[in-house]
N, C-alpha and C positions, 0 to 999 in steps of 0.2 A: 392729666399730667402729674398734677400733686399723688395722684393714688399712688401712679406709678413711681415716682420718685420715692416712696413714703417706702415700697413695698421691696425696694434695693437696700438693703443694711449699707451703712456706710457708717458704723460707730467707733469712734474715735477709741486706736486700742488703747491710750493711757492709762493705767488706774485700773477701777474693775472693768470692763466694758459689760460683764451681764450675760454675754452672748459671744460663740466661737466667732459670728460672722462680723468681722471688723474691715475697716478699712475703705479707703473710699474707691477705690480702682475700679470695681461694677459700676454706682452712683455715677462716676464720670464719664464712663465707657457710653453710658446710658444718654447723658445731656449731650455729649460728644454727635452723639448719631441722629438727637434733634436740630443740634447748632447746622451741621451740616447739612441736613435738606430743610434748612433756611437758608442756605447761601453763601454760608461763613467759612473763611478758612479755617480748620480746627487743631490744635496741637493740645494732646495730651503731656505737660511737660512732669517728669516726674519729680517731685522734690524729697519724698525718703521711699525706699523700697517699694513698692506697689502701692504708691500715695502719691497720685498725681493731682496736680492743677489740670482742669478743662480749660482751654483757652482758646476763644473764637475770634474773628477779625468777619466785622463785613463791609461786602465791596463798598466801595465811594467813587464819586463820580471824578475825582481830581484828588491829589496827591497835596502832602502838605497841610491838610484841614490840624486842629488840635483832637488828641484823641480821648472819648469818650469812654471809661470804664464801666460796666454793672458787674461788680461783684458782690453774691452772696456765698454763704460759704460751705461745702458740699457735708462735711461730716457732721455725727450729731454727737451727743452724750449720752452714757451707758445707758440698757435697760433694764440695769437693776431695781428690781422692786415696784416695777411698772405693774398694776391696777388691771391692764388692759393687753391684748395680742399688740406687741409694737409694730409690727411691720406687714398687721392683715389691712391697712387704711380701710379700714368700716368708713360707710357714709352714714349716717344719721341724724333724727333732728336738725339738718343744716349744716350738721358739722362735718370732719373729718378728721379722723381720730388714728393716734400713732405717733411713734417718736420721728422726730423730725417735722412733724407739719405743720406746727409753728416756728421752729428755732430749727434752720431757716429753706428748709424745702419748700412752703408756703410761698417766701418771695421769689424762691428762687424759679418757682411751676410760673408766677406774676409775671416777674420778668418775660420769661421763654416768649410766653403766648404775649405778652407785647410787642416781642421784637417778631414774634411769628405775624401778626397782625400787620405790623408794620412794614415788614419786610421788603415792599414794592417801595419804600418810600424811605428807608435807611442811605441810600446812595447820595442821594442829594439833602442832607441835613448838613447842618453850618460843622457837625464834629464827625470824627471816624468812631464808628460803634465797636468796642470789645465787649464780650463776655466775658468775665473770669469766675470761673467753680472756683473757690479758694479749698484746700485739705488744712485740715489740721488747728483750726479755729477756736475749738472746746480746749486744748491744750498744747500750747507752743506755737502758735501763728506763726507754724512755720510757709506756710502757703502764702500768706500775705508779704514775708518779707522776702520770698522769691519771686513776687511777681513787682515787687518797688524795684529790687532788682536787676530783673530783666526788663522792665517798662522805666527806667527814670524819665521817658520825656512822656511819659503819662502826663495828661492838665488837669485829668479830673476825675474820683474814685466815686461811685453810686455803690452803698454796704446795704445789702438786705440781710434788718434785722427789721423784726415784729415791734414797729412803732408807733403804731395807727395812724400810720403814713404823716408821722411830724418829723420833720426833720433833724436831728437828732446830731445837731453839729459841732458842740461841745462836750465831753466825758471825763471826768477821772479819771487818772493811772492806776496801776498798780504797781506795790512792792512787797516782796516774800521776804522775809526774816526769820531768821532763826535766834533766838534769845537761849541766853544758855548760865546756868547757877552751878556752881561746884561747890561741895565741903569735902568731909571727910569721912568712910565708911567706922563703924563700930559695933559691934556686937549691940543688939536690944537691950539687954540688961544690964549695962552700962552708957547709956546714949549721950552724956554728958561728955564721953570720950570722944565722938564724933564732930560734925557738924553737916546737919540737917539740910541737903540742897531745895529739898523740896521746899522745905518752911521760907529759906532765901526766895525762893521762886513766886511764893504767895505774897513777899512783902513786892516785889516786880508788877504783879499781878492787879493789886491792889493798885498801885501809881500806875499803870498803862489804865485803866478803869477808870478811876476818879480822878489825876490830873493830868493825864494826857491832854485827856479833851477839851480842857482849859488854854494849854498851849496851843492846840489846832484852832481855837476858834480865832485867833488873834491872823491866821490864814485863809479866811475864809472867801472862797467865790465867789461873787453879784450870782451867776446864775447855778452853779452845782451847789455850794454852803461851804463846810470844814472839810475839810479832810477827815477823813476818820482811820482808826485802829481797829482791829476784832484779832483775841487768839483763837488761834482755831484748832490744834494739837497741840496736848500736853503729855511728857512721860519721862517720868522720874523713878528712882528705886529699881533696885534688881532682884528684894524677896522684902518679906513682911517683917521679918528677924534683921536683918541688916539698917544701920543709919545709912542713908541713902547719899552717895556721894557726887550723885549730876542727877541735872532737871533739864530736859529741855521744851522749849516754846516754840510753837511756826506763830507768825503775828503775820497776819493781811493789812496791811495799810494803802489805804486809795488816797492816793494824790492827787492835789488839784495844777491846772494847768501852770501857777505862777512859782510854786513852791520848789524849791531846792534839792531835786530829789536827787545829786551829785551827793549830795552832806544829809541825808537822811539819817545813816547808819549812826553817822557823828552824833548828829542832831536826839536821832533817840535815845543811843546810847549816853549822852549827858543824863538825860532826864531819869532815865533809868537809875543811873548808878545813885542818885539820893535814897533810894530805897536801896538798893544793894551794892555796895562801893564797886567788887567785882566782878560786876555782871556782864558778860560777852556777847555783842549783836554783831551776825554777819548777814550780810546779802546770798539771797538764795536765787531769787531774779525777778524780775520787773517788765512792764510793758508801759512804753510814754502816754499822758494823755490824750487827747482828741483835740485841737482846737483850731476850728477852721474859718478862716473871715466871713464873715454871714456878708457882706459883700461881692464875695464870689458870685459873678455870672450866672453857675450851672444853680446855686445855693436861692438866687433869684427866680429861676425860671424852676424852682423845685415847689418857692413858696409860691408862685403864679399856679400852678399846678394842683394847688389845694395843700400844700402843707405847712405846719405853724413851727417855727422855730424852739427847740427845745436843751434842754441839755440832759443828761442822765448819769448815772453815780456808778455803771457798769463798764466795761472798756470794749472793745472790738477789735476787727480787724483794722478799720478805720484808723486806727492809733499808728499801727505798725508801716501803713501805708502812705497818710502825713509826714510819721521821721522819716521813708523813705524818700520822700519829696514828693508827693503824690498829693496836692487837696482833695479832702474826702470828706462825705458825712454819711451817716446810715438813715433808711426810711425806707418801710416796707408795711406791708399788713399786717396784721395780729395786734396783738397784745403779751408782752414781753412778762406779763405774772403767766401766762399759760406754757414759758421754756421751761423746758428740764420736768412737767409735769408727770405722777404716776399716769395721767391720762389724757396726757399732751393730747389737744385738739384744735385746729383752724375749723372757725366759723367759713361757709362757703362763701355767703354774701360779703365779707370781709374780703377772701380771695379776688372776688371780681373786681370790688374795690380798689382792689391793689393793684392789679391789672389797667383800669384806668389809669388810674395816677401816675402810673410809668409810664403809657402811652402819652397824655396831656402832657407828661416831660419832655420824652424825645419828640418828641412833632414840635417843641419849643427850641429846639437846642439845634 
């Protein structure tokens, strides 16, 4: 099932994708025609142009139970500059090699063949079993927050991500800024006529660097840590000859669950302007954190199941699914340094793995 999944492009066109073949509408078409000779009622729901959500329902013995989600999430990230054929899934060594077969084809092949396993014995579990393929995950979780949605009486989200099945029920947010320096152009041979945006942007650069991180520690999580900043794009100047009159900055900042991230903008742009009085931050966009009561029920019968409670510094679908009103947490097989890899590969023995652990879940639940 992973081969196959692996061997369906379904790359997320955002950005470069690498590759003509994008999109997850094959990927889906594909899980779509295993949900269904498992039992499941199947709807491919579209959520942008030829980008749908897979979404399955199977029967139950009586109406009214709370319903059960597994969503992993159908697309992957570009293959540019992949090491390896992405989408020939070579088996070797034990592994399984191609984009997607960790990050998250991997859970998502686990899940399948758990609920294919289990199949005779879905109707009578204490919850209603959904499926949900999510699209669009690597960029704009637009898939998750169509299916919070269309699901608000959703009681409970299952996210396969590569976490070597720990539970994974606290995250970081995120927020995208744009930081921006102005002066004024002049001629090179005269530069004192000017004023230098970029040099305003180094003194910026310098206080996001060395006192930021001072001001986040004083935020810090029991289980994620600080908060942290990273710039990640910088581009200033319009020729070599000219004083350069705008600089701008993208900054990544991952927030932690308690922190204010309404008054971010405010918040950094104060801090900012001691290095440069006029410095401009706007919001570009953001995803809420993860934080879901480790006293949840499905959260108990996950750790009964073999997995250990964890937090991570990355964000998910999981995020968009919680603000939707959905408790969620993510736990799947792999290993989450092998996502995005030039030679992305799931270990096999890991897959079966994974396979249990979602069985040992739903025969709890």
């Amino acid at each position: 099932m992973l081969q196959e999944l692996v061997r369906v492009p379904s790359v997320n066109p955002t950005g470069d994708p690498g590759t003509a073949e994008v999109g997850e509408k094959g990927c889906a078409g594909l899980v779509a025609g295993w949900l269904e000779s498992f039992g499941a009622r199947v709807e491919l729901k579209e959520v942008l142009p030829d980008r749908p959500n897979v979404v399955g329902c199977f029967p139950s013995d009586r109406p009214g139970k709370p319903k059960l989600f597994l969503c992993p999430h159908v697309d992957t990230v570009s293959v540019r500059g992949m090491t390896i054929e992405p989408f020939a899934a070579e088996q070797r060594d034990g592994r399984i090699y191609g984009r997607g077969a960790t990050d998250t084809k991997g859970t998502m092949a686990a899940m399948l063949r758990a609920l294919w396993e289990l199949r005779e014995e879905l109707p009578r579990l204490q919850h209603e079993i959904w499926f949900a393929g999510l699209m669009g995950e690597e960029a704009g979780n637009e898939g998750a927050a169509a299916l919070a949605a269309d699901h608000p009486d959703a009681d409970f989200a299952l996210v396969g991500e590569p976490t070597g099945c720990d539970i994974v029920y606290k995250t970081k947010g995120v927020v995208w800024l744009r930081v921006t320096t102005r002066g004024r152009a002049a001629h090179n041979a005269t530069p004192e006529r000017g004023e230098n945006a970029v040099y305003k942007m180094a003194d910026v650069i310098r206080h996001l660097r060395d006192e930021l991180p001072r001001a986040f520690a004083a935020l810090a999580d029991p289980v994620l840590g600080p908060p942290t900043a990273n710039l990640g794009t910088l581009h200033g100047g319009s020729k070599i000859n000219i004083v350069p009159d705008l600089c701008v900055a993208e900054v990544d900042v991952r927030v932690v669950p308690a922190q204010d991230r309404a008054g971010l903008v405010d918040f950094l742009a104060g801090h900012l302007r001691r290095a440069c009085p006029d410095v401009a931050v706007d919001f570009i966009r953001g995803n809420p954190p993860l934080d879901t009561a480790p006293e949840h029920p499905c959260v108990r019968a996950l750790q009964a199941a073999g997995g250990r409670l964890v937090g991570a510094p990355w964000f998910c679908d999981g995020s968009l699914l919680q603000s939707g009103g959905i408790p969620a947490v993510a736990a799947g097989p792999g290993d989450i340094a092998q996502a995005h890899t030039a030679d992305e590969w799931l270990a096999v023995e890991d897959l079966r793995a994974g396979v249990e652990f979602y069985k040992r879940f739903l025969s709890s639940v």
